[in-house]
Phi, psi and omega in degrees: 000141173262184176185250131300113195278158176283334161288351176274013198247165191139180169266332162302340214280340170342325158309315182276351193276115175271135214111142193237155195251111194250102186237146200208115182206147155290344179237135224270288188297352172306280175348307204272313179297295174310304189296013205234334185264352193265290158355259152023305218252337172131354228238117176272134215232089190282150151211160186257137174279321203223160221273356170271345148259026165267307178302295155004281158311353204256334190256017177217007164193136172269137164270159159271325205252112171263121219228119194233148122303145191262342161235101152224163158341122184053233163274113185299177212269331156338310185286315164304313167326311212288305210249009150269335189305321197283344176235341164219076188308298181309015191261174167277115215228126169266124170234157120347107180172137174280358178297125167265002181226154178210128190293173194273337163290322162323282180294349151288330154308333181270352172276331166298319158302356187029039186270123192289142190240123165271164158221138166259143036295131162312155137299098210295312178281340181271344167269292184344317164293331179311274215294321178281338187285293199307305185293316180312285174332300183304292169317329172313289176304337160310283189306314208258352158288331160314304221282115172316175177242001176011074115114012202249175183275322180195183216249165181225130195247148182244075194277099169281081189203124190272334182256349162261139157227176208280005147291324190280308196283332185304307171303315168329295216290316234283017182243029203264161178261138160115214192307166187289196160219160201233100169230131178266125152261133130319096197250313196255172176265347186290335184279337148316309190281310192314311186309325189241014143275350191220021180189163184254157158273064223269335149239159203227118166264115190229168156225160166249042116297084154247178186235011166249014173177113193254123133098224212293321182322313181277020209229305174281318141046266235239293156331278179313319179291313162227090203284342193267348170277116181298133186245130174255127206242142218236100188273268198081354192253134179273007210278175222212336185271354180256017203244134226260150183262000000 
């Protein structure tokens, strides 16, 4: 089966990532600072002034990330969110915004949209980790649409992760095209090898952020134990030590 070469994986690896990130702020240095930080990180940035050249763009390229200010000029960002949904229901969609305080029907509209709220100044390693989890996501659904069925109704995955559980990655995957999935969770890794030790696997999702093995050990690991199955590897992470030569 085929799958992710181990050169494609790492944190720097951004290049490699499938998906595109779509940022929409009325003010030009906002713009200039995301796109320059997303850069940084390996990760190319289409932005928007307004929410009518977001749509514009939207309807000529799928993004995985849609990354929005929440107060602008004409439509804001809530509305844009509504009628991006309608053309690109799979992306993962982030907003923006200086507000510190949302009144209460305000913040029920931003829940009903499930939209992850920054303040700006942004944190910087907490959105970059966001926006790489979603394009990391977005490859996943890439591989399992590649990935033979070898002869099943549908693949059956080994989601390795202390901070996703396998409602929340299920939701990620449900907009991927071709077999259905089959997901085993994980929170450790000891609990992982027990899992692929008593069972098969056709795909292997890990983060190495565990809290019983941490980074490449646990990656190669995971490798040596089920060696015919491709590991996709889910970072959010800067360490230089996962990035594989």
């Amino acid at each position: 089966m085929g799958g992710i070469h181990s050169s494609d994986l790492g944190p720097d690896s951004g290049r490699g990532l499938t998906g595109r990130v779509l940022f929409v702020d009325d003010e030009p240095n906002v713009r200039f600072a995301f796109r320059r930080l997303l850069r940084r990180h390996g990760v190319e940035a289409d932005v928007a002034e307004s929410g009518a050249e977001a749509l514009e763009l939207a309807r000529h390229c799928p993004y995985a990330v849609v990354v929005t200010d929440l107060a602008m000029p004409g439509m804001g960002g809530t509305l844009l969110v509504q009628h991006l949904k309608l053309v690109q229901p799979d992306a993962l969609y982030i907003a923006v915004t200086g507000l510190r305080h949302f009144d209460p029907e305000y913040r029920k509209a931003l829940e009903e949209e499930h939209l992850k709220v920054f303040q700006k100044p942004w944190d910087e390693d907490r959105l970059v980790a966001t926006i790489r989890r979603a394009l990391e996501t977005t490859a996943a659904r890439d591989m399992m649409r590649q990935a033979p069925q070898n002869d099943r109704t549908g693949l059956s995955i080994l989601l390795v992760d202390a901070h996703q559980d396998a409602e929340e990655f299920l939701q990620r995957m449900s907009g991927a095209d071709g077999p259905s999935f089959e997901v085993e969770h994980a929170s450790t890794f000891y609990s992982a090898l027990a899992l692929v030790e008593s069972r098969h696997f056709d795909v292997v999702v890990v983060d190495p952020d565990l809290p019983d093995s941490r980074g490449l050990e646990a990656v190669l690991l995971l490798q040596r134990a089920i060696p015919a199955a491709p590991i996709l590897v889910l970072t959010g992470s800067d360490d230089d030590a996962l990035a594989f030569k």
